[in-house]
Gaussian input, Z-matrix of N, CA and C with variables (Angstrom, degrees):
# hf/3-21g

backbone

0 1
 N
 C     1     B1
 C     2     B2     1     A1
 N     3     B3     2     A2     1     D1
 C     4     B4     3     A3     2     D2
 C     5     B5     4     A4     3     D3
 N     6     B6     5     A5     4     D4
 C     7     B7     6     A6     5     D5
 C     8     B8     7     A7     6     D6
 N     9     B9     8     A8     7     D7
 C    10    B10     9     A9     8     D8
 C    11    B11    10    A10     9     D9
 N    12    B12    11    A11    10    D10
 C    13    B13    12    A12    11    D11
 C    14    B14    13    A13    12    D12
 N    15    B15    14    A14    13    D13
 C    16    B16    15    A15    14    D14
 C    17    B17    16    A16    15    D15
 N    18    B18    17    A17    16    D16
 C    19    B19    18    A18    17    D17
 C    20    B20    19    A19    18    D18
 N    21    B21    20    A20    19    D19
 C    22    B22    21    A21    20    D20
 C    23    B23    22    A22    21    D21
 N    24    B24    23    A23    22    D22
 C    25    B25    24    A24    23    D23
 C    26    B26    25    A25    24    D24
 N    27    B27    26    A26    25    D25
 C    28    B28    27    A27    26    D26
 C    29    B29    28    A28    27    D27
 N    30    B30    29    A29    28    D28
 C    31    B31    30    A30    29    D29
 C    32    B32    31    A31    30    D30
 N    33    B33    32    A32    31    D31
 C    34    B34    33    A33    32    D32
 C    35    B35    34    A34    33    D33
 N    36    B36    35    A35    34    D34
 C    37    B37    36    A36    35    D35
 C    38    B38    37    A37    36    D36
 N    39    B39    38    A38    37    D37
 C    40    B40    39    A39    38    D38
 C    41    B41    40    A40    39    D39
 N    42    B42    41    A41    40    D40
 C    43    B43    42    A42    41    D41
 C    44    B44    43    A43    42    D42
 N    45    B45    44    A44    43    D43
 C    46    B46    45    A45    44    D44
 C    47    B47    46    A46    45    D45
 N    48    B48    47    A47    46    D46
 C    49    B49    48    A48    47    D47
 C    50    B50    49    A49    48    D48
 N    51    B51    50    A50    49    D49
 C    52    B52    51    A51    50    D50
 C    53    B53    52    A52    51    D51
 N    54    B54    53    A53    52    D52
 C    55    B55    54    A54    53    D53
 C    56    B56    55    A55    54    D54
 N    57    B57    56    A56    55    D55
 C    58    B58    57    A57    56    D56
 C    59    B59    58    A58    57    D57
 N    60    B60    59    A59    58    D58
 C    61    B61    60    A60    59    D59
 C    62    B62    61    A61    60    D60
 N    63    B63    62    A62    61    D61
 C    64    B64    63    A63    62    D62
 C    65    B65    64    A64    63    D63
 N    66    B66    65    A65    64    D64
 C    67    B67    66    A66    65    D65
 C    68    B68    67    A67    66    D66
 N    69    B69    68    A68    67    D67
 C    70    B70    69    A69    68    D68
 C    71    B71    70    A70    69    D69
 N    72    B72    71    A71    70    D70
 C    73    B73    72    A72    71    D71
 C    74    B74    73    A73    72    D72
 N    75    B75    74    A74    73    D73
 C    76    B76    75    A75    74    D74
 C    77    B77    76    A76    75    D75
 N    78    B78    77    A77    76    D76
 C    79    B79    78    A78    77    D77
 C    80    B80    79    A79    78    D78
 N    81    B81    80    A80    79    D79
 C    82    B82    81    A81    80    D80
 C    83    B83    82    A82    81    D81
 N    84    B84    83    A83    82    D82
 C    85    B85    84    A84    83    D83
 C    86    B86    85    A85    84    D84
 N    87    B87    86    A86    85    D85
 C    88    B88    87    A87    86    D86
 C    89    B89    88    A88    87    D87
 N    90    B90    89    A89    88    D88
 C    91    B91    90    A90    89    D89
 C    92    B92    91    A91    90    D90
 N    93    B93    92    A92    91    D91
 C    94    B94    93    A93    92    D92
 C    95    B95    94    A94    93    D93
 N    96    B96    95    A95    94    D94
 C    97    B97    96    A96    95    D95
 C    98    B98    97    A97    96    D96
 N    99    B99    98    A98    97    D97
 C   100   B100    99    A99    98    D98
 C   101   B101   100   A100    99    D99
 N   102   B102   101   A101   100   D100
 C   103   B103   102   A102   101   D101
 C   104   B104   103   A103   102   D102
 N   105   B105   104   A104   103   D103
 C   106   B106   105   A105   104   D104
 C   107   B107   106   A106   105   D105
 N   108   B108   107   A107   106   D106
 C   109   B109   108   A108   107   D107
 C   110   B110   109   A109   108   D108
 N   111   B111   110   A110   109   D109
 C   112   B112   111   A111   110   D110
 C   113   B113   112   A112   111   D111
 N   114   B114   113   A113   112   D112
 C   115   B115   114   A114   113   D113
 C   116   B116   115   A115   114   D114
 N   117   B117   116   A116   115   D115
 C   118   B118   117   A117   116   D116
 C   119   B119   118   A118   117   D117
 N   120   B120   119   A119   118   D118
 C   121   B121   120   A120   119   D119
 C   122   B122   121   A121   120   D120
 N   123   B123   122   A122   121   D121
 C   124   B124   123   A123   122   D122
 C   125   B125   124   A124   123   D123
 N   126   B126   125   A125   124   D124
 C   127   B127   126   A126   125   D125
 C   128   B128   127   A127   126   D126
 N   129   B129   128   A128   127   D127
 C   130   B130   129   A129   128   D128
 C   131   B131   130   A130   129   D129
 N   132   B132   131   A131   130   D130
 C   133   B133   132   A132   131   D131
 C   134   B134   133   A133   132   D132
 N   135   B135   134   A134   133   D133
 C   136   B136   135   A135   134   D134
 C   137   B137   136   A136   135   D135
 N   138   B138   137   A137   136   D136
 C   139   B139   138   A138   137   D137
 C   140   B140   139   A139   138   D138
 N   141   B141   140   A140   139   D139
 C   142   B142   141   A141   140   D140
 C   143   B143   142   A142   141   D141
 N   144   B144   143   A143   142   D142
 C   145   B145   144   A144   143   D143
 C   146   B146   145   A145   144   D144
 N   147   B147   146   A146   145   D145
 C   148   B148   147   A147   146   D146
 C   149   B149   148   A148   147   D147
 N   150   B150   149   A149   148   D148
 C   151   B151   150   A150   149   D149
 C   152   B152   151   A151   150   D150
 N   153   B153   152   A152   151   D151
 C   154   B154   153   A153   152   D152
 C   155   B155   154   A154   153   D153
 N   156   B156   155   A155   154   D154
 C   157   B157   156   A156   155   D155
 C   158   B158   157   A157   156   D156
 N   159   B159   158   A158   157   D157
 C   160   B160   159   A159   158   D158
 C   161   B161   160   A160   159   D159
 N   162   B162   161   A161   160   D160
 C   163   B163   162   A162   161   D161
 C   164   B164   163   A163   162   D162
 N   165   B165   164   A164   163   D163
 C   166   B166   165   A165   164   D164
 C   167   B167   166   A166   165   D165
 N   168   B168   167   A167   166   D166
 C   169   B169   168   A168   167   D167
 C   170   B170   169   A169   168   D168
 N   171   B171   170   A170   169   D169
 C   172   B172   171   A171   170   D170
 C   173   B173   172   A172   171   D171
 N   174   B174   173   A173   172   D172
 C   175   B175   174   A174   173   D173
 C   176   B176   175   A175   174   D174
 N   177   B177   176   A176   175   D175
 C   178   B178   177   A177   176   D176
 C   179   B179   178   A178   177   D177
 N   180   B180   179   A179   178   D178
 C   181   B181   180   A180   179   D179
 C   182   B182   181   A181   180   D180
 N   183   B183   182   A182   181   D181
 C   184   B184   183   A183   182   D182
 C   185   B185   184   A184   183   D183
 N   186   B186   185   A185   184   D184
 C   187   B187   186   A186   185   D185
 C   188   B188   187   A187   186   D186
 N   189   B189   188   A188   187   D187
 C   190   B190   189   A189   188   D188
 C   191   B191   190   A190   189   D189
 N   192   B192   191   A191   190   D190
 C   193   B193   192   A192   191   D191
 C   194   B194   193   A193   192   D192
 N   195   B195   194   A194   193   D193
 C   196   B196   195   A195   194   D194
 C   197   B197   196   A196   195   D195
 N   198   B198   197   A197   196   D196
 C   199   B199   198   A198   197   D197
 C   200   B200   199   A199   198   D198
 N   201   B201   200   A200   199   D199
 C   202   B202   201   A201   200   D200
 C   203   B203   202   A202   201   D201
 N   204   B204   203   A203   202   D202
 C   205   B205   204   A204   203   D203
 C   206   B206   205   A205   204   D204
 N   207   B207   206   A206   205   D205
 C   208   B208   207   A207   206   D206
 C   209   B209   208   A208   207   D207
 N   210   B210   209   A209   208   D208
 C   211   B211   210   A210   209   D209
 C   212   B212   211   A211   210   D210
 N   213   B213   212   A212   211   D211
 C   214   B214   213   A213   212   D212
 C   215   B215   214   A214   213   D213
 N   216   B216   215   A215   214   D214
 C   217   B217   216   A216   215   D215
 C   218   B218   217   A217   216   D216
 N   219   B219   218   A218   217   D217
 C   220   B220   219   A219   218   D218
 C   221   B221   220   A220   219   D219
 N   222   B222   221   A221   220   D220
 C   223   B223   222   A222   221   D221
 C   224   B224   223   A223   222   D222
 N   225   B225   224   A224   223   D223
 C   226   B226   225   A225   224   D224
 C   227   B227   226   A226   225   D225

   B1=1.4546
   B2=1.5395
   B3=0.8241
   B4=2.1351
   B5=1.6768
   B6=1.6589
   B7=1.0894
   B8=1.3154
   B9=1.9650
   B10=1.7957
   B11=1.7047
   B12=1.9562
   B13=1.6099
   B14=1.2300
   B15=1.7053
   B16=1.4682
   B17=1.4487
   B18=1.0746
   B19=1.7880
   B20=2.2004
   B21=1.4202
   B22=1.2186
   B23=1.6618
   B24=0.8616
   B25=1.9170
   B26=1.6425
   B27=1.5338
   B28=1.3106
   B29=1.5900
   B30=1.6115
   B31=1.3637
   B32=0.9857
   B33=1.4214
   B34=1.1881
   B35=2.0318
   B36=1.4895
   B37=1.1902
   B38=1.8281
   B39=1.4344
   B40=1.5216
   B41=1.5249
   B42=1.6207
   B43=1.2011
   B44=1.5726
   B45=1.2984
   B46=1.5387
   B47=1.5426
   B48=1.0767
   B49=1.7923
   B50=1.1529
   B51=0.9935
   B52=1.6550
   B53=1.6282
   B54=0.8926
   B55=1.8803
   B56=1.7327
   B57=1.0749
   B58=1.5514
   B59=1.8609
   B60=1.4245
   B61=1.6488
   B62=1.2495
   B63=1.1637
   B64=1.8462
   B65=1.1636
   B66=1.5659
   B67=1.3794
   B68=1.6202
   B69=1.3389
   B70=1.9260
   B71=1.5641
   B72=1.4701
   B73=2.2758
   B74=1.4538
   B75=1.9121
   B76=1.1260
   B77=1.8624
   B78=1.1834
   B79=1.2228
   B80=1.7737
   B81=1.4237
   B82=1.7030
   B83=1.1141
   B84=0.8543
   B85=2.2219
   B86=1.1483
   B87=1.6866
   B88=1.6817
   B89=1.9809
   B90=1.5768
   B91=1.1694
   B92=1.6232
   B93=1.7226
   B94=1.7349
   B95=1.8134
   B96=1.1899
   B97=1.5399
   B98=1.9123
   B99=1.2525
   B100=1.6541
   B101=1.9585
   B102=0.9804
   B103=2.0850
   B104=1.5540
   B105=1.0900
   B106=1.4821
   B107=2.2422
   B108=1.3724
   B109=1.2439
   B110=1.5097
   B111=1.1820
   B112=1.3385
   B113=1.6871
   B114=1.4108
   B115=1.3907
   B116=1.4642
   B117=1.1645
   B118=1.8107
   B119=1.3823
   B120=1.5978
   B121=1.4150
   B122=1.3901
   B123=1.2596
   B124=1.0031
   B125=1.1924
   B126=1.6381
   B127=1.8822
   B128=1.1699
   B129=2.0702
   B130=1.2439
   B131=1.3952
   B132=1.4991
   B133=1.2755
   B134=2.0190
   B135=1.1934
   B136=1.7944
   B137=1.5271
   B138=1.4322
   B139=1.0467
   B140=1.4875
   B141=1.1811
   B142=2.1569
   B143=1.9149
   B144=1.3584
   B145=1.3760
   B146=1.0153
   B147=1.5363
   B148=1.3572
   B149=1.6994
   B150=1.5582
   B151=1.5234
   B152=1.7736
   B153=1.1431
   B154=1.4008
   B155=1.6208
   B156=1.2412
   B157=1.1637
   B158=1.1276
   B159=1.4620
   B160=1.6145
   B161=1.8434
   B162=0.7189
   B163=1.4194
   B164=1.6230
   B165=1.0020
   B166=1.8511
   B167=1.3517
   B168=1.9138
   B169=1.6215
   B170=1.4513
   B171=1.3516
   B172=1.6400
   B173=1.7238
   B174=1.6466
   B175=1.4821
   B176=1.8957
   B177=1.8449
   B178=1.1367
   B179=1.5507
   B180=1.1650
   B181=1.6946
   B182=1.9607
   B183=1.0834
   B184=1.2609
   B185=1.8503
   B186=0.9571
   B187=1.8012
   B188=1.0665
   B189=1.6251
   B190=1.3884
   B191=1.8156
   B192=1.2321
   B193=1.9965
   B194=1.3310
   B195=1.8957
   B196=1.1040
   B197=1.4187
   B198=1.5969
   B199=1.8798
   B200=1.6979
   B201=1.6370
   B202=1.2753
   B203=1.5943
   B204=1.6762
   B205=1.2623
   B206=1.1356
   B207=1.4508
   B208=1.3189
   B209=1.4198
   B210=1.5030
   B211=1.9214
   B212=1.4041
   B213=0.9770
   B214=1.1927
   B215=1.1710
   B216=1.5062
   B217=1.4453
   B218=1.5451
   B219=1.6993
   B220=1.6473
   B221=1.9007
   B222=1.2830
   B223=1.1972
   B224=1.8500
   B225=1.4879
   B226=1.3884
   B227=1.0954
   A1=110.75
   A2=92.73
   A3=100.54
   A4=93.04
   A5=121.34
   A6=129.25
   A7=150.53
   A8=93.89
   A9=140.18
   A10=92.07
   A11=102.69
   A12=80.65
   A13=133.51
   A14=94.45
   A15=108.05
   A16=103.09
   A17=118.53
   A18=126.19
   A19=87.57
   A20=118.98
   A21=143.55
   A22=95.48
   A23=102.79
   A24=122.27
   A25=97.96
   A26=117.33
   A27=89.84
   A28=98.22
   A29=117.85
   A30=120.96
   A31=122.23
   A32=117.70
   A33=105.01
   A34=107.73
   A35=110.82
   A36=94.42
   A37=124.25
   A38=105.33
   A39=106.94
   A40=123.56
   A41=110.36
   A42=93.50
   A43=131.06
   A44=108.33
   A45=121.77
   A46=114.68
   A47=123.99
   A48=108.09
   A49=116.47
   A50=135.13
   A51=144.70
   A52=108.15
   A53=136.97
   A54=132.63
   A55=85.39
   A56=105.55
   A57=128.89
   A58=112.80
   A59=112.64
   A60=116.67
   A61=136.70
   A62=114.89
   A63=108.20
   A64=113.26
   A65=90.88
   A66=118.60
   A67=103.71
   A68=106.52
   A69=120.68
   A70=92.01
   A71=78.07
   A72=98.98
   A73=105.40
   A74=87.47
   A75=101.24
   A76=121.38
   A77=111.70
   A78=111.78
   A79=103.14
   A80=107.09
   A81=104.80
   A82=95.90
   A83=136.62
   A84=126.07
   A85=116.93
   A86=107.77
   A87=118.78
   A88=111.21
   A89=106.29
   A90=90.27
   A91=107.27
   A92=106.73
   A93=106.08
   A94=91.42
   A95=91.68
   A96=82.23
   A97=95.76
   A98=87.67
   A99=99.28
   A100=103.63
   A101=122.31
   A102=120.52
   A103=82.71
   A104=85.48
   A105=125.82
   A106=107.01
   A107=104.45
   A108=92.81
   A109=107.24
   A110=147.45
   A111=139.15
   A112=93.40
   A113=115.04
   A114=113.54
   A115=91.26
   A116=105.71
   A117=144.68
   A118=118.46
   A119=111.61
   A120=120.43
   A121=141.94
   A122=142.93
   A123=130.64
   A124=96.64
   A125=110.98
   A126=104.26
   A127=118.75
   A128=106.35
   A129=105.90
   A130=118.75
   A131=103.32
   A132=116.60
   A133=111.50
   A134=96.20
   A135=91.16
   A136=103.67
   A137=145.09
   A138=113.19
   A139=143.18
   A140=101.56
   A141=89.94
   A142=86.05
   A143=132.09
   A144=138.28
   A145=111.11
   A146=126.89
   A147=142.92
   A148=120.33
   A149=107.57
   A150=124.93
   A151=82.25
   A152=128.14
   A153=134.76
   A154=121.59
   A155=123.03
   A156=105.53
   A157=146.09
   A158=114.97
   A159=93.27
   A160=121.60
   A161=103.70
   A162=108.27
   A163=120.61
   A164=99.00
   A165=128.18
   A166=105.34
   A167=100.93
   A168=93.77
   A169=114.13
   A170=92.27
   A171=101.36
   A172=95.78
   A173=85.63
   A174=105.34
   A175=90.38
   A176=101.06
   A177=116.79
   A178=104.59
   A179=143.68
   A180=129.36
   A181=86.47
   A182=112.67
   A183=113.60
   A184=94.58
   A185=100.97
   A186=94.11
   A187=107.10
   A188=125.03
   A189=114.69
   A190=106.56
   A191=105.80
   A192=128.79
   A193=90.80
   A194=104.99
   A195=101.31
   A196=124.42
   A197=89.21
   A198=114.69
   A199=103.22
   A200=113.62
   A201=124.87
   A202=96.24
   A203=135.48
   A204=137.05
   A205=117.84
   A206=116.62
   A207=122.86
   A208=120.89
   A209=113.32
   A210=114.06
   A211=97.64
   A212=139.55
   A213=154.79
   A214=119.33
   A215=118.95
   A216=134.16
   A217=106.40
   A218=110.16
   A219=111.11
   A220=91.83
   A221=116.92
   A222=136.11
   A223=97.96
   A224=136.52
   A225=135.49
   A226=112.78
   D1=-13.55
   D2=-155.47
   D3=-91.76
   D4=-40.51
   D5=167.23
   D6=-50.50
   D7=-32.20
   D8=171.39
   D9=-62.13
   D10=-57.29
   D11=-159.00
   D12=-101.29
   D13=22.06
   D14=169.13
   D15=-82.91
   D16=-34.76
   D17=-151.48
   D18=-76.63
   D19=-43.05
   D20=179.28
   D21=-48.58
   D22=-45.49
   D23=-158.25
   D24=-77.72
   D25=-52.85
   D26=-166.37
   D27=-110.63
   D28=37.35
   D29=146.15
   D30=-151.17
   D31=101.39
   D32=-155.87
   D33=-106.02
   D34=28.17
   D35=144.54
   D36=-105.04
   D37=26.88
   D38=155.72
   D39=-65.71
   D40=-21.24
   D41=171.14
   D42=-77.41
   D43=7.22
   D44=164.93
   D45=-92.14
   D46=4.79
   D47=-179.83
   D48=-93.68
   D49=146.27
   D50=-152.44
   D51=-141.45
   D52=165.21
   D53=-172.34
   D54=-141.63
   D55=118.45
   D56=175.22
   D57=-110.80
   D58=126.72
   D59=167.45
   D60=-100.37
   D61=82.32
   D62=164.57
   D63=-60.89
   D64=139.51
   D65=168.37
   D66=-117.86
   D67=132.81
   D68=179.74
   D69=-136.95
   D70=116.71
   D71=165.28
   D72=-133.17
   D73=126.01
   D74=171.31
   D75=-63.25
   D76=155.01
   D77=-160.65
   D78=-96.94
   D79=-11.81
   D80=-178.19
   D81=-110.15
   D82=-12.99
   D83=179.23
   D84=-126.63
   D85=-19.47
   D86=167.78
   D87=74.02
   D88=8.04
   D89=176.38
   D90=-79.32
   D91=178.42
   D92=-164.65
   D93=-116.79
   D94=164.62
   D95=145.03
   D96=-164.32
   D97=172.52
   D98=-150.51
   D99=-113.55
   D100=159.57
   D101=172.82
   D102=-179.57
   D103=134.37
   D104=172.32
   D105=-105.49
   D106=140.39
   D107=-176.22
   D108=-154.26
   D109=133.77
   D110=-148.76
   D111=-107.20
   D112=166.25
   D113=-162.29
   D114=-146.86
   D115=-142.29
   D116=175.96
   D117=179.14
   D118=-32.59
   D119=173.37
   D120=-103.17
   D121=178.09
   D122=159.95
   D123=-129.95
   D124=145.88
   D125=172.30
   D126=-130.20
   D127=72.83
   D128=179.85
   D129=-77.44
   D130=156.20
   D131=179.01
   D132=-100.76
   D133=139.06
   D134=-175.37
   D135=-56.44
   D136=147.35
   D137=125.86
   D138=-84.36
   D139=110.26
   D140=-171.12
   D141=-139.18
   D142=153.54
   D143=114.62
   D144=18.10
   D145=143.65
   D146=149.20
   D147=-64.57
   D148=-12.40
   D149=-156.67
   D150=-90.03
   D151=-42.54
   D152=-155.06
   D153=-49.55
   D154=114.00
   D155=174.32
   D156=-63.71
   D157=142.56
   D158=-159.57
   D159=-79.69
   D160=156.15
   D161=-170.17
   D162=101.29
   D163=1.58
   D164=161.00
   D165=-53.69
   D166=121.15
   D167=165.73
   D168=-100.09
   D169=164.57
   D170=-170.66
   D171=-133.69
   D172=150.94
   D173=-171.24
   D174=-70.92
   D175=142.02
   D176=169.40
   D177=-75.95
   D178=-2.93
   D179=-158.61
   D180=-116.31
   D181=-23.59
   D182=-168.22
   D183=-85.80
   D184=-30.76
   D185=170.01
   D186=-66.73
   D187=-49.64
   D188=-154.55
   D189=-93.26
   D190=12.54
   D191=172.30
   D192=-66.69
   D193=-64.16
   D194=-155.31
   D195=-58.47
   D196=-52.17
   D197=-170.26
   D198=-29.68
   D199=-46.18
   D200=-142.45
   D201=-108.04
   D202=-4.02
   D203=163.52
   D204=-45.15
   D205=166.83
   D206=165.29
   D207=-84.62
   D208=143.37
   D209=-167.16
   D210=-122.85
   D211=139.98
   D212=118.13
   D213=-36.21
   D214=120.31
   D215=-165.64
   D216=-127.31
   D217=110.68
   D218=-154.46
   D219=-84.61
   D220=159.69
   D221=-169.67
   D222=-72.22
   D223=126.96
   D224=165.43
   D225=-98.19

């Protein structure tokens, strides 16, 4: 512990990193596989229209709907 809050101390934007898990399943055999990856950010994207004016607010829960939806990942 004593080690955490030195390491905390002389950076103190560690207290922003977070460890996030993807999960990717294949869609013809259905196996998963899993990675974990540490951050600081999130890089949601709004969802709204291209028509939208800017300066339009957008619901924060509807960003974080999206961020965290399911994607379709096309075959390369």
């Amino acid at each position: 512990m004593k080690g955490e809050k030195a390491e905390k101390k002389s950076d103190p934007g560690k207290i922003f990193e977070f460890e996030m898990e993807k999960r990717l399943q294949c869609t013809e055999c259905n196996r998963v596989k899993y990675s974990t990856i540490t951050d600081t950010l999130l890089h949601l994207q709004a969802p709204v229209d291209s028509k939208v004016e800017k300066g339009t607010e957008v619901d924060f829960d509807a960003c974080l709907e999206r961020y965290f939806a399911d994607h379709a990942i096309d075959d390369v």
